[in-house]
PDB file of N, CA, C and O in Angstrom:
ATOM      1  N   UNK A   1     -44.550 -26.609  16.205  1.00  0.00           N
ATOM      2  CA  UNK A   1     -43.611 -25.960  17.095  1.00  0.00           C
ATOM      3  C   UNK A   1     -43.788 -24.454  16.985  1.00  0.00           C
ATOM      4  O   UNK A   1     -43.806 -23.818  15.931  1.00  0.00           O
ATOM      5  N   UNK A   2     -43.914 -23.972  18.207  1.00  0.00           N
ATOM      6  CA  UNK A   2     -44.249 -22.086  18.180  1.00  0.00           C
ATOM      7  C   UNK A   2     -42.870 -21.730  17.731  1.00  0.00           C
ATOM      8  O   UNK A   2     -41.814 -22.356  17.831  1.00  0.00           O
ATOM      9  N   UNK A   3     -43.134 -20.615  17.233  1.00  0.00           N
ATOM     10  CA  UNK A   3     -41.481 -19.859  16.750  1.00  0.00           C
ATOM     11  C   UNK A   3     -41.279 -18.826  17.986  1.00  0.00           C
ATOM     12  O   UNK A   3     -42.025 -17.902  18.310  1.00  0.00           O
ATOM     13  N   UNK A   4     -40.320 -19.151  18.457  1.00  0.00           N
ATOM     14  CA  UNK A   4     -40.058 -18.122  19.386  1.00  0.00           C
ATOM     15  C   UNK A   4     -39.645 -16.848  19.607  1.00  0.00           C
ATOM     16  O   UNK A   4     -39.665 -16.296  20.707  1.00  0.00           O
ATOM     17  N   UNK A   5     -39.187 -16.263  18.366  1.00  0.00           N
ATOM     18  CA  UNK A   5     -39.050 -14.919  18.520  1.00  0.00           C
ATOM     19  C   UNK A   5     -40.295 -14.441  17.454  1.00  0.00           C
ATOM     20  O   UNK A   5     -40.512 -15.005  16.382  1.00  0.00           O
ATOM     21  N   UNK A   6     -40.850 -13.602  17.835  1.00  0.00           N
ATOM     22  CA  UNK A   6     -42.013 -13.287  17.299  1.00  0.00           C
ATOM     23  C   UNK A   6     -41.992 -11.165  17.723  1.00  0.00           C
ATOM     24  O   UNK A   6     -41.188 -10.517  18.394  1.00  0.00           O
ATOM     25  N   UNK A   7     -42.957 -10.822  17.134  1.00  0.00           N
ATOM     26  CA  UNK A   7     -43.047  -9.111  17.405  1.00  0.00           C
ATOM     27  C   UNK A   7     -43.749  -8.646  19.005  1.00  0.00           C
ATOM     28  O   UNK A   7     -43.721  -7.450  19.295  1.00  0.00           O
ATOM     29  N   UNK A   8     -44.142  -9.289  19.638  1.00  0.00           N
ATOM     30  CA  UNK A   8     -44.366  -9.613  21.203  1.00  0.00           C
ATOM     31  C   UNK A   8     -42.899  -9.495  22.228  1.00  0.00           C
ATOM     32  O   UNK A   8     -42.396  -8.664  22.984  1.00  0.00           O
ATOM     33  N   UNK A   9     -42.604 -10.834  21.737  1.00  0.00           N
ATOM     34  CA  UNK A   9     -41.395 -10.545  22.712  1.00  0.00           C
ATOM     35  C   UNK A   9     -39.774 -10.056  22.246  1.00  0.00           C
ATOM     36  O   UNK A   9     -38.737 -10.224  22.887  1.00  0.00           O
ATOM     37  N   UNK A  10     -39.976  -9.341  20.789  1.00  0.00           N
ATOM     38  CA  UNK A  10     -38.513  -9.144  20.140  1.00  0.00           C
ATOM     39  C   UNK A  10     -37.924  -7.983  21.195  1.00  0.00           C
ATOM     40  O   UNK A  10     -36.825  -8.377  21.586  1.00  0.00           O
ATOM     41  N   UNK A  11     -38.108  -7.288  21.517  1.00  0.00           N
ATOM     42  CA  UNK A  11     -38.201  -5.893  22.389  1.00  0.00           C
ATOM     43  C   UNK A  11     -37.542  -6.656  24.204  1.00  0.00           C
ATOM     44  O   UNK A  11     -37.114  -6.073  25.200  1.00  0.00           O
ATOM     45  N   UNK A  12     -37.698  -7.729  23.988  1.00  0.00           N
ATOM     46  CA  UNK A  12     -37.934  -8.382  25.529  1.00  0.00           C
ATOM     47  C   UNK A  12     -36.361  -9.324  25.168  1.00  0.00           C
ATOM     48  O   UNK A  12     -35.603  -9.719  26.054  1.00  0.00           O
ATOM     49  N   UNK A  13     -36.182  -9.498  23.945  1.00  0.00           N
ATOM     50  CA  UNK A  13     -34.920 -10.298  24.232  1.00  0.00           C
ATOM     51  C   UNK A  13     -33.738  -9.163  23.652  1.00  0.00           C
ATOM     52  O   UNK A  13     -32.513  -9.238  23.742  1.00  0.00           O
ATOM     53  N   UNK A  14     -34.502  -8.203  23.092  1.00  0.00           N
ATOM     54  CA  UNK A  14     -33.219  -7.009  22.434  1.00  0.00           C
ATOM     55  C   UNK A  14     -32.683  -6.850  23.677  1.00  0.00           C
ATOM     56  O   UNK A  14     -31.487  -7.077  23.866  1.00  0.00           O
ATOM     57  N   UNK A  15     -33.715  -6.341  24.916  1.00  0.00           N
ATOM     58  CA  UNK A  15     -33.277  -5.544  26.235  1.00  0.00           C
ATOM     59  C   UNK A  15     -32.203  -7.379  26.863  1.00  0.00           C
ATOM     60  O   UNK A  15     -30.994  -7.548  27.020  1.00  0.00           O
ATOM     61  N   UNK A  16     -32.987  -8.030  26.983  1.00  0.00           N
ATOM     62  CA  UNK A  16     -31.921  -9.322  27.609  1.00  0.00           C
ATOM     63  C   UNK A  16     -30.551  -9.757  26.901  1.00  0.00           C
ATOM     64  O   UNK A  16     -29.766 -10.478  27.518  1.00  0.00           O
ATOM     65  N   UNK A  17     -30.238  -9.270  25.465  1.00  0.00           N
ATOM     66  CA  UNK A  17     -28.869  -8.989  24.858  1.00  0.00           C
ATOM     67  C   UNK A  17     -28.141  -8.461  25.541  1.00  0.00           C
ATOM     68  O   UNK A  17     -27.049  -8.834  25.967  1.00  0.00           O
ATOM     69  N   UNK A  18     -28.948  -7.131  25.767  1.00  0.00           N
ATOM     70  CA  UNK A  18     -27.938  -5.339  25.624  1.00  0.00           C
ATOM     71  C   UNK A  18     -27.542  -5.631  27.374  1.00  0.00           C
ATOM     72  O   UNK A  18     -26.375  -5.566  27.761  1.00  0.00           O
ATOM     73  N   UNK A  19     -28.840  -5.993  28.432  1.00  0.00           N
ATOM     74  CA  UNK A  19     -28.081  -6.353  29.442  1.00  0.00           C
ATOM     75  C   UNK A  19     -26.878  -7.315  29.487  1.00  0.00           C
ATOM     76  O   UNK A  19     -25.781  -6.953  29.913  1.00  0.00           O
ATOM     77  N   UNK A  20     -27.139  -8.603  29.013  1.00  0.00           N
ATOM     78  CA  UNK A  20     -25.861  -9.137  28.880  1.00  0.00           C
ATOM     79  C   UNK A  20     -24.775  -8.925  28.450  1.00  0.00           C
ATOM     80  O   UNK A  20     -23.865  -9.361  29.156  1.00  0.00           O
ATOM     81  N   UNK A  21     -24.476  -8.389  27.503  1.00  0.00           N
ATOM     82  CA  UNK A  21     -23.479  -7.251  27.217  1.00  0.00           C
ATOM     83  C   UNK A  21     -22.989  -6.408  27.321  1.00  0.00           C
ATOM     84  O   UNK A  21     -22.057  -6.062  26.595  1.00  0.00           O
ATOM     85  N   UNK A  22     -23.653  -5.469  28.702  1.00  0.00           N
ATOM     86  CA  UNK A  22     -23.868  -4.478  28.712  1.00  0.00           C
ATOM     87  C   UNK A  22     -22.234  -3.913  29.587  1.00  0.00           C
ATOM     88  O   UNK A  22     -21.808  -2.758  29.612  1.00  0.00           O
ATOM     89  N   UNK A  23     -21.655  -5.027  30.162  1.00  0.00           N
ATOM     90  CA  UNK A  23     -20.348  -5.115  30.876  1.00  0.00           C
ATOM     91  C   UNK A  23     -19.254  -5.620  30.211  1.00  0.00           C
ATOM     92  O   UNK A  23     -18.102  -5.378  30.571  1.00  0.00           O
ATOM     93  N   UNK A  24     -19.481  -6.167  29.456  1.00  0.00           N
ATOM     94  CA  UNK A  24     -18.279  -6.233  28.419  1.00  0.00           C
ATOM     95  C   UNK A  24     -17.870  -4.957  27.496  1.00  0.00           C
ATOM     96  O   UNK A  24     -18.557  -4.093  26.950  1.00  0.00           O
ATOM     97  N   UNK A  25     -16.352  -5.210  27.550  1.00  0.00           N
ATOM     98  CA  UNK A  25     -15.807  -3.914  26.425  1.00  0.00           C
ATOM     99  C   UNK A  25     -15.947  -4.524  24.741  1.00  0.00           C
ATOM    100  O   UNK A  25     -15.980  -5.574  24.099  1.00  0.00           O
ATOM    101  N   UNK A  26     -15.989  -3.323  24.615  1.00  0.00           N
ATOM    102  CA  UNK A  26     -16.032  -3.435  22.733  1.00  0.00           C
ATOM    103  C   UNK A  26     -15.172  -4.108  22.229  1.00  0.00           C
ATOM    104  O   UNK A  26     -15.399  -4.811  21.244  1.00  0.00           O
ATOM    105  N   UNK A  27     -13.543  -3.993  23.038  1.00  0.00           N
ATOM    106  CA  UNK A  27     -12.652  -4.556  22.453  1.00  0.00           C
ATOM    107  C   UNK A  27     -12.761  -6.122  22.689  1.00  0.00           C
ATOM    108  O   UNK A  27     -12.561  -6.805  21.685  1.00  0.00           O
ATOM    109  N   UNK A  28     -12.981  -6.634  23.597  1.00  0.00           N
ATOM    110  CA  UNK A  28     -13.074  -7.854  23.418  1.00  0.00           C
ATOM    111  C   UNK A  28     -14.288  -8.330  22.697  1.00  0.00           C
ATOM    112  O   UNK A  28     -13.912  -9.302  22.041  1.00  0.00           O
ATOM    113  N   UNK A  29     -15.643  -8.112  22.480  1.00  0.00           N
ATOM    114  CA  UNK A  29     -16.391  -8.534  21.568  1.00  0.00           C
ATOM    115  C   UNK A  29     -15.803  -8.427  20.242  1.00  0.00           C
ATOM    116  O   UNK A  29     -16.204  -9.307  19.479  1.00  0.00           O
ATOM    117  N   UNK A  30     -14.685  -7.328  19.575  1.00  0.00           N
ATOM    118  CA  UNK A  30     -14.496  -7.144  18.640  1.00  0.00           C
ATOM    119  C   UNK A  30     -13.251  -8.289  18.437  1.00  0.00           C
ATOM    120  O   UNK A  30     -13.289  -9.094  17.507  1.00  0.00           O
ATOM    121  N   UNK A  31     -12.373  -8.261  19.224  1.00  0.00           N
ATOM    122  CA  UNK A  31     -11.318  -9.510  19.350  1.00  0.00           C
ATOM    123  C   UNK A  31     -11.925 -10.990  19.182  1.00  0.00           C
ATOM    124  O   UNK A  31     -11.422 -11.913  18.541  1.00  0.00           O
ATOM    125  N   UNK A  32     -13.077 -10.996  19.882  1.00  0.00           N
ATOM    126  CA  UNK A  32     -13.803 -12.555  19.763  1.00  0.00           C
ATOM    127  C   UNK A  32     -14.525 -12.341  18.145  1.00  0.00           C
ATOM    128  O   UNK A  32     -14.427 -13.346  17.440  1.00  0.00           O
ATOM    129  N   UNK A  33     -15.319 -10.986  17.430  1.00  0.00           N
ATOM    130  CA  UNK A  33     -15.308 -11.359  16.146  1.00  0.00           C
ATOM    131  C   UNK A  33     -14.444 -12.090  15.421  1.00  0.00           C
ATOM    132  O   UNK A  33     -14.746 -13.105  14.793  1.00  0.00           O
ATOM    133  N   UNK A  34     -13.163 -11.506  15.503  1.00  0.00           N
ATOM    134  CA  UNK A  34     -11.871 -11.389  14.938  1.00  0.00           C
ATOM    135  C   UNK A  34     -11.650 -13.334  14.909  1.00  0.00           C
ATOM    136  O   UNK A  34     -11.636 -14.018  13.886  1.00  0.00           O
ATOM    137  N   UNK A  35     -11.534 -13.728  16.022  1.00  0.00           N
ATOM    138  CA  UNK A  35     -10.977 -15.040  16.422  1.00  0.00           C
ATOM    139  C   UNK A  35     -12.320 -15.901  15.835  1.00  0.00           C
ATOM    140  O   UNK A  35     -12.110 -17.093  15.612  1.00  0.00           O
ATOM    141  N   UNK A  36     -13.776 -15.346  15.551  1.00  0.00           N
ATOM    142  CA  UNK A  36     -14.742 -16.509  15.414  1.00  0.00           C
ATOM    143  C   UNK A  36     -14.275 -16.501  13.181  1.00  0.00           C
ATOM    144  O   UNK A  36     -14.342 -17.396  12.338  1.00  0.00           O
ATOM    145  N   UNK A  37     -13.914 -15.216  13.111  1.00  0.00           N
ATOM    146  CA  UNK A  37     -13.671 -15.457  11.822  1.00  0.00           C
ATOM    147  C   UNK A  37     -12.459 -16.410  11.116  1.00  0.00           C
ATOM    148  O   UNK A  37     -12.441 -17.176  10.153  1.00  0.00           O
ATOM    149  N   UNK A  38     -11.272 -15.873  12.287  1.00  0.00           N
ATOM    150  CA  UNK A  38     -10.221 -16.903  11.679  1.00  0.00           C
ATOM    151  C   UNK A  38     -10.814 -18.926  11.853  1.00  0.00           C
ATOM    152  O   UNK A  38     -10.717 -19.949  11.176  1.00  0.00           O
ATOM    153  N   UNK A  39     -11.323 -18.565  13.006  1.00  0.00           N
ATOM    154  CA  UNK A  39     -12.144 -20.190  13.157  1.00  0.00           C
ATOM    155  C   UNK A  39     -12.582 -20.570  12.085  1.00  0.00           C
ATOM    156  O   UNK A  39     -12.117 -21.587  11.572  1.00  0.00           O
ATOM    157  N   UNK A  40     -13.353 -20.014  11.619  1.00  0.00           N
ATOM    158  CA  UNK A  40     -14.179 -20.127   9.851  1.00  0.00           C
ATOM    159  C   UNK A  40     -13.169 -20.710   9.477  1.00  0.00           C
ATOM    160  O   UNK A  40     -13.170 -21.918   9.240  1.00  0.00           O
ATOM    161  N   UNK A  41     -11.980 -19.843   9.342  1.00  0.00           N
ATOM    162  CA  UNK A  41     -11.010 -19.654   7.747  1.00  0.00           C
ATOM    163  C   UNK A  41     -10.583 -21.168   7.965  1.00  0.00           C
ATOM    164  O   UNK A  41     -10.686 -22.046   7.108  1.00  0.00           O
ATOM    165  N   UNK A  42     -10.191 -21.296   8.984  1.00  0.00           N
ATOM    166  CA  UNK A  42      -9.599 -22.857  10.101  1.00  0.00           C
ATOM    167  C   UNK A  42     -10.149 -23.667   9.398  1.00  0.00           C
ATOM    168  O   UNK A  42      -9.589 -24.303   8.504  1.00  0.00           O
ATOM    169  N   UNK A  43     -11.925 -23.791   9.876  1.00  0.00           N
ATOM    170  CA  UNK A  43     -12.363 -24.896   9.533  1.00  0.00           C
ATOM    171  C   UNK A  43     -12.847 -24.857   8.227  1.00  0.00           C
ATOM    172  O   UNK A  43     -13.545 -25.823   7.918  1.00  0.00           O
ATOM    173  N   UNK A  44     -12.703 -24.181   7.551  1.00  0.00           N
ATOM    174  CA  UNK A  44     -12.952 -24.011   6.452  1.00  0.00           C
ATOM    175  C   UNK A  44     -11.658 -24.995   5.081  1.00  0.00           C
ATOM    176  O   UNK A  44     -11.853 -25.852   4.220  1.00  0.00           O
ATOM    177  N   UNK A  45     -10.761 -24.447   5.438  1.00  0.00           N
ATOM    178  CA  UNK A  45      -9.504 -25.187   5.652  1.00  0.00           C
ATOM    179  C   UNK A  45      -9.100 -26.704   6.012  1.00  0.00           C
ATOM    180  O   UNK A  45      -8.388 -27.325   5.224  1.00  0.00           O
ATOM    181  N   UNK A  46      -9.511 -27.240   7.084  1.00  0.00           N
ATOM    182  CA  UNK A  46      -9.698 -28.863   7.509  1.00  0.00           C
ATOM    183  C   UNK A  46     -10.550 -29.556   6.705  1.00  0.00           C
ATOM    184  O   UNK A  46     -10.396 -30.721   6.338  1.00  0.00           O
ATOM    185  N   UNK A  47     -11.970 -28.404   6.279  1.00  0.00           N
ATOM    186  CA  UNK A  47     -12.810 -29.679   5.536  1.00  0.00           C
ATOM    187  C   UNK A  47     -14.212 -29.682   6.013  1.00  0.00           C
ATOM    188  O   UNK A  47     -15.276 -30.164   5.626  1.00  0.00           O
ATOM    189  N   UNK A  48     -13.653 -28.697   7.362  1.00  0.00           N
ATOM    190  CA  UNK A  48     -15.565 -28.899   7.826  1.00  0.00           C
ATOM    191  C   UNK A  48     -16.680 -27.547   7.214  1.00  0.00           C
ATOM    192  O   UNK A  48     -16.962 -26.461   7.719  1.00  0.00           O
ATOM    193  N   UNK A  49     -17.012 -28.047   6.229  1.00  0.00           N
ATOM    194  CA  UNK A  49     -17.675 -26.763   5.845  1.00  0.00           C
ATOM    195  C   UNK A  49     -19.145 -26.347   6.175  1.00  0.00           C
ATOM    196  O   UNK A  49     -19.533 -25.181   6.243  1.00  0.00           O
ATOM    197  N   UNK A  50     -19.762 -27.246   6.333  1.00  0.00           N
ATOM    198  CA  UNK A  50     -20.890 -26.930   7.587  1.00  0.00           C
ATOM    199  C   UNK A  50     -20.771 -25.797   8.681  1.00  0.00           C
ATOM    200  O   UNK A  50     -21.390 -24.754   8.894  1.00  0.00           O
ATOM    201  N   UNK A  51     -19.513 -26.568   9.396  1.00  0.00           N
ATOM    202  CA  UNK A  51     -19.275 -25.751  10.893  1.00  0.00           C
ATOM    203  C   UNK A  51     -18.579 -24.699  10.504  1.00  0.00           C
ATOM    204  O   UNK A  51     -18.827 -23.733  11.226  1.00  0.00           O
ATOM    205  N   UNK A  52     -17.563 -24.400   9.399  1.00  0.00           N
ATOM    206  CA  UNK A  52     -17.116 -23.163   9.314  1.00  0.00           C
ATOM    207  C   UNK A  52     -18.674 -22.196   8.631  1.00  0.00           C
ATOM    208  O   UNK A  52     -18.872 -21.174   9.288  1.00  0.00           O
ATOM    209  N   UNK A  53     -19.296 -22.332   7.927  1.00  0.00           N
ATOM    210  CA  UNK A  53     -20.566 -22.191   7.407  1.00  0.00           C
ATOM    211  C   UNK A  53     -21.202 -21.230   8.736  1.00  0.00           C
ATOM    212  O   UNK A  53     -21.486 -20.034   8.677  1.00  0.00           O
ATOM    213  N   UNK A  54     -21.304 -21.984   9.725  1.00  0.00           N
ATOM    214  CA  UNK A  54     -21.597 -21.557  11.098  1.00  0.00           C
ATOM    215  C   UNK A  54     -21.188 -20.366  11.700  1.00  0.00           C
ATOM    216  O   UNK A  54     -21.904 -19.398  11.959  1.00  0.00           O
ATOM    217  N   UNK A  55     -20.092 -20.484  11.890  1.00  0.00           N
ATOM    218  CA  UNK A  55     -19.256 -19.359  12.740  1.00  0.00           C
ATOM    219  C   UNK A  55     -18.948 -18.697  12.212  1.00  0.00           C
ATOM    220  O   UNK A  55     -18.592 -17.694  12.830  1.00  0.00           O
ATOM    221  N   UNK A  56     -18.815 -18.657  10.727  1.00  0.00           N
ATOM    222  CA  UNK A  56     -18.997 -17.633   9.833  1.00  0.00           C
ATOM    223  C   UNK A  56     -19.554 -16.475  10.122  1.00  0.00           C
ATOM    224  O   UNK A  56     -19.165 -15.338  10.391  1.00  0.00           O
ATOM    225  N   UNK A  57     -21.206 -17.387   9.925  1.00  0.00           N
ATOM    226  CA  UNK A  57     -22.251 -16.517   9.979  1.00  0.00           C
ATOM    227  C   UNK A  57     -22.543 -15.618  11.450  1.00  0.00           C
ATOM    228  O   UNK A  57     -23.218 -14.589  11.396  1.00  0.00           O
ATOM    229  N   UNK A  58     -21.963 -16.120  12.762  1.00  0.00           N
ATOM    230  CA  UNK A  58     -22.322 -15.738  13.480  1.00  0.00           C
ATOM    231  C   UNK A  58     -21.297 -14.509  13.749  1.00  0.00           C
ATOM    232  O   UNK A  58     -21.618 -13.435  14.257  1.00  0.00           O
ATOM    233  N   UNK A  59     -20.237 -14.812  13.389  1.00  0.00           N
ATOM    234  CA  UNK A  59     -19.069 -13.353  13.066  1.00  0.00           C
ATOM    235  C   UNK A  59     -20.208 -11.761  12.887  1.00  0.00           C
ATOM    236  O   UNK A  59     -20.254 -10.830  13.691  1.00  0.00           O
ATOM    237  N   UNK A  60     -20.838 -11.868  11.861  1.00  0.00           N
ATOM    238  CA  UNK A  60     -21.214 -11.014  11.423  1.00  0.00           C
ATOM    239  C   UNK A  60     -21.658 -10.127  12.546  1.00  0.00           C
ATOM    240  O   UNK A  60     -21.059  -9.097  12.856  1.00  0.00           O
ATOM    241  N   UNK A  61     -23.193 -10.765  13.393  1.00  0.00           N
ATOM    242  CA  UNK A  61     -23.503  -9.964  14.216  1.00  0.00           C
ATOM    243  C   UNK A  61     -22.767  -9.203  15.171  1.00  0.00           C
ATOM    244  O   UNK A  61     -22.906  -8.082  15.662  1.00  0.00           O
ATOM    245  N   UNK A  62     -21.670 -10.442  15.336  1.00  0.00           N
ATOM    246  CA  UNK A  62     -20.752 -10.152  16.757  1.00  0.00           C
ATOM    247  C   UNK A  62     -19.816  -8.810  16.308  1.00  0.00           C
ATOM    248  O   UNK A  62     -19.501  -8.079  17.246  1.00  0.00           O
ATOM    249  N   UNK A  63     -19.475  -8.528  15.330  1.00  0.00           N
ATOM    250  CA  UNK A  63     -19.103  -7.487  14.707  1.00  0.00           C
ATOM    251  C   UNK A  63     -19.666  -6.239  14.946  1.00  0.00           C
ATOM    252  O   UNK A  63     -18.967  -5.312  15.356  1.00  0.00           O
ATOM    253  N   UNK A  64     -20.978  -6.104  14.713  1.00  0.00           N
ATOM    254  CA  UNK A  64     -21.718  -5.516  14.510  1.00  0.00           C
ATOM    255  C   UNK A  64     -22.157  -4.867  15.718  1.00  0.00           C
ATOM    256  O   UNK A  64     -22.301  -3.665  15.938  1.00  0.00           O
ATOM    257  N   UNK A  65     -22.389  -6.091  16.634  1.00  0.00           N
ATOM    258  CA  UNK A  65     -22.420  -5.301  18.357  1.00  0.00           C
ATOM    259  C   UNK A  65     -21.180  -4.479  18.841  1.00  0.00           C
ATOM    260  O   UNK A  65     -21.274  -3.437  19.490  1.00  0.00           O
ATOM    261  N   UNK A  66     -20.211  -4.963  18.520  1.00  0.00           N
ATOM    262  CA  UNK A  66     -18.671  -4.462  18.884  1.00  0.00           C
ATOM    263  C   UNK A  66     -18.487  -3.282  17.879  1.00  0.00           C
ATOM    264  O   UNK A  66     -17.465  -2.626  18.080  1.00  0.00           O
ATOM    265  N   UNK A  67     -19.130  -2.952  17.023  1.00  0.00           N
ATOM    266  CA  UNK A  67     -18.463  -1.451  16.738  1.00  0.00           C
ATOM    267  C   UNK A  67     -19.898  -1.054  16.983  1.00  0.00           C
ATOM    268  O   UNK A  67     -19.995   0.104  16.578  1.00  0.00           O
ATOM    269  N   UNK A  68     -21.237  -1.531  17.527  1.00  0.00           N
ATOM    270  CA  UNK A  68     -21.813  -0.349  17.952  1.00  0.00           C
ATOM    271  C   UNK A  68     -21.493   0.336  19.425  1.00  0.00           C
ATOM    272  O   UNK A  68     -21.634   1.459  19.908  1.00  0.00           O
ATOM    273  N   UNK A  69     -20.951  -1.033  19.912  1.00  0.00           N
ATOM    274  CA  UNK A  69     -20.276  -0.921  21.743  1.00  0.00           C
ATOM    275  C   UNK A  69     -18.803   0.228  21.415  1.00  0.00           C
ATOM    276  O   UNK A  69     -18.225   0.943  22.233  1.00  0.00           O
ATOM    277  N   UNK A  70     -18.546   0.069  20.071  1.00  0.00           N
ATOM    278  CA  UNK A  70     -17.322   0.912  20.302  1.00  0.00           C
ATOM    279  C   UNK A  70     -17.624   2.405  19.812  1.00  0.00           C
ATOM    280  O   UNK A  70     -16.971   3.400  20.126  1.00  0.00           O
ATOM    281  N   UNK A  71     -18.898   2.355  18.866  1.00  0.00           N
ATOM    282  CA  UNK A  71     -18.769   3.815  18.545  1.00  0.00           C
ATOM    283  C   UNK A  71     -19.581   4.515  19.643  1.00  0.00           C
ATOM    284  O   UNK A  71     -19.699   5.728  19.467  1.00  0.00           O
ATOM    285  N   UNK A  72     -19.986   4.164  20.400  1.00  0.00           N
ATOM    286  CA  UNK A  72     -20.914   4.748  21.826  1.00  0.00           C
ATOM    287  C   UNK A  72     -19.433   5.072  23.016  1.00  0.00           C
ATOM    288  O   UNK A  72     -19.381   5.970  23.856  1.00  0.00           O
ATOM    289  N   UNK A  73     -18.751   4.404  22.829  1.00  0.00           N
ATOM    290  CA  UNK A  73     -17.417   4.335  23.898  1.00  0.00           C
ATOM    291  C   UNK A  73     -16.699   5.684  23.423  1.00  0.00           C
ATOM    292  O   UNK A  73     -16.335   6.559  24.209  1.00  0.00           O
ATOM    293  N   UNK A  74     -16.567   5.730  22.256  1.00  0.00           N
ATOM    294  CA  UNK A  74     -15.599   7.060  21.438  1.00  0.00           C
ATOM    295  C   UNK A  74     -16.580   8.337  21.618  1.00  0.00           C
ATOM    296  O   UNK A  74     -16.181   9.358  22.178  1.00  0.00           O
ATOM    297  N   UNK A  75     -18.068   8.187  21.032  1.00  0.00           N
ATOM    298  CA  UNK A  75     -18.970   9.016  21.600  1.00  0.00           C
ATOM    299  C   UNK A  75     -18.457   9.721  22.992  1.00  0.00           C
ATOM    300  O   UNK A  75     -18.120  10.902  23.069  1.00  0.00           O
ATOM    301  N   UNK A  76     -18.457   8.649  24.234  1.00  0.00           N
ATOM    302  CA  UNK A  76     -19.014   8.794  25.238  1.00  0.00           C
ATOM    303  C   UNK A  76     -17.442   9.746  25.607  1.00  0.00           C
ATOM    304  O   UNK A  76     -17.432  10.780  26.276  1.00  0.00           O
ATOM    305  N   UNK A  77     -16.311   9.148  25.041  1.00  0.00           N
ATOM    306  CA  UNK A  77     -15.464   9.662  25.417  1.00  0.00           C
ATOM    307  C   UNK A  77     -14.892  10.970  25.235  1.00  0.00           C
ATOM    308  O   UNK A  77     -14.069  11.593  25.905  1.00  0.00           O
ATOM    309  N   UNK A  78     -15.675  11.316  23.902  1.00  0.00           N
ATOM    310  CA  UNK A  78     -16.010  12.690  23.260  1.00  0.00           C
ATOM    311  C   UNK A  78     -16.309  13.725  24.156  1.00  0.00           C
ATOM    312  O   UNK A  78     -15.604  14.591  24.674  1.00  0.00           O
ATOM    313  N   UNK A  79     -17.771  13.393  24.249  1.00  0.00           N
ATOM    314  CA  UNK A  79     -18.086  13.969  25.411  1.00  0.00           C
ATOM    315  C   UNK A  79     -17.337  14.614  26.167  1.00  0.00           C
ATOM    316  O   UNK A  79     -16.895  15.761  26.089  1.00  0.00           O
ATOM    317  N   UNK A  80     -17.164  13.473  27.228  1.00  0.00           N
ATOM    318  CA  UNK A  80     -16.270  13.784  28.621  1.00  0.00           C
ATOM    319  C   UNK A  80     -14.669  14.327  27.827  1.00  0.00           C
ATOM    320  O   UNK A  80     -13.790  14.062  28.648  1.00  0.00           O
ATOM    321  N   UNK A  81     -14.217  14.785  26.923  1.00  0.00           N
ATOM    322  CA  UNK A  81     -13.101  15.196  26.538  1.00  0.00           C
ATOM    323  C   UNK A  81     -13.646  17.047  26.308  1.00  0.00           C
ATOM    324  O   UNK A  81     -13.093  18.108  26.595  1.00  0.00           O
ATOM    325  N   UNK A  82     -14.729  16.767  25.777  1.00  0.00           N
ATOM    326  CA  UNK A  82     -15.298  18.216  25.427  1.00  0.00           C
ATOM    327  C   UNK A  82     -15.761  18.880  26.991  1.00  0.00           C
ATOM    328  O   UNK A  82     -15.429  20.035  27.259  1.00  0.00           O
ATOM    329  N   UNK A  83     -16.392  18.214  27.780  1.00  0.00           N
ATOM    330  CA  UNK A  83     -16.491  19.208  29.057  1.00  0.00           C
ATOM    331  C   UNK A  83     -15.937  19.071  30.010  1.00  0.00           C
ATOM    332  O   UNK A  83     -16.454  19.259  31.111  1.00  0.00           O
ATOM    333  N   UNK A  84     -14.241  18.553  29.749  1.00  0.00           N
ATOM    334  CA  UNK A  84     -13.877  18.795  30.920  1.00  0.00           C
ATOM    335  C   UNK A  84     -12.822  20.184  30.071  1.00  0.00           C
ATOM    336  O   UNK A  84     -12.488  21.206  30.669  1.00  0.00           O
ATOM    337  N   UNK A  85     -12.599  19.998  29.177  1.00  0.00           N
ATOM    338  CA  UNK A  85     -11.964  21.171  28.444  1.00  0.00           C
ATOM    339  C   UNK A  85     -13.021  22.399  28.790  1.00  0.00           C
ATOM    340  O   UNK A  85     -12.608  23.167  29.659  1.00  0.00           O
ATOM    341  N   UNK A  86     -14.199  22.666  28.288  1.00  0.00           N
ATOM    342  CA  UNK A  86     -15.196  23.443  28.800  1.00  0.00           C
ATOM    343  C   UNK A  86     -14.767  24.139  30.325  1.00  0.00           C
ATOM    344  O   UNK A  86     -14.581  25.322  30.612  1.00  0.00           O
ATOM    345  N   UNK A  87     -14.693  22.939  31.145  1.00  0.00           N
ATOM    346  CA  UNK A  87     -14.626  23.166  32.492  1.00  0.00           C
ATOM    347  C   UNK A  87     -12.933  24.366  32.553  1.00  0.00           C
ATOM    348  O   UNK A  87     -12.708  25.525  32.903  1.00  0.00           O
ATOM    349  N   UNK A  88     -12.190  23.326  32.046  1.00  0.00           N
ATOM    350  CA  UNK A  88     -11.173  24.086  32.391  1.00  0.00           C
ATOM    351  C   UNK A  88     -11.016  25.849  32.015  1.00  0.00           C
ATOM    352  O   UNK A  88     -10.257  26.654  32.555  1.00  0.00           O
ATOM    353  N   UNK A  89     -12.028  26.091  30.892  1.00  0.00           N
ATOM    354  CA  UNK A  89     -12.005  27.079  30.636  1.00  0.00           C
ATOM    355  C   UNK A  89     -12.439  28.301  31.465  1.00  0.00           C
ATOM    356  O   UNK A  89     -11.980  29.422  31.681  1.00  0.00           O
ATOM    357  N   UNK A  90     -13.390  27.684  31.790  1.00  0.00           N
ATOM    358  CA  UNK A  90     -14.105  28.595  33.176  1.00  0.00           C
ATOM    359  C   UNK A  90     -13.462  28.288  34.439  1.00  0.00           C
ATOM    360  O   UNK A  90     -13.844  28.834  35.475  1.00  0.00           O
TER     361      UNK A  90
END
C-alpha cells in the first residue's frame, strides 16, 4: 500500500487544509477543540478508551489551527487599529 502523504504532495494538502479553513472563525475551531476534548474526558469516563484515545489525539491539532487562526485575527486586527488611528491623525 503507497503511503499517501509523502514530501511531493505535503505542500498540496497543507494548501487544501488552509483553503478549507480558510472561512471559518478561530472561535469556533477553538470551541470545537474545546468540545472534542470534553468528548475524550466523556468517553474516557464510559469505558471506551480506544475512542476517547482518538479524539483525544485529534484535539491537539485542532487547537493548534485555532490559535494560529486566532493569533493572525488579533494580528490582523492590530493592524487595522494602528492605521486607522494613523489616519485619524493626519
Amino acid at each position: 500500500m503507497e503511503n499517501l502523504i509523502n514530501q511531493e504532495n505535503l505542500e498540496e494538502i497543507r494548501e487544501f487544509i488552509e483553503g478549507k479553513i480558510a472561512d471559518v472563525p478561530a472561535n469556533y475551531i477553538l470551541f470545537g477543540a474545546i468540545g472534542s476534548l470534553l468528548l475524550s474526558s466523556y468517553l474516557n469516563k464510559i469505558g471506551k478508551k480506544d475512542a476517547s484515545s482518538v479524539i483525544g489525539k485529534l484535539s491537539i491539532p485542532i487547537i493548534a489551527i485555532g490559535l494560529a487562526k486566532y493569533k493572525d485575527f488579533i494580528k490582523t486586527e492590530l493592524e487595522n487599529h494602528l492605521e486607522s488611528k494613523q489616519a485619524s491623525e493626519y
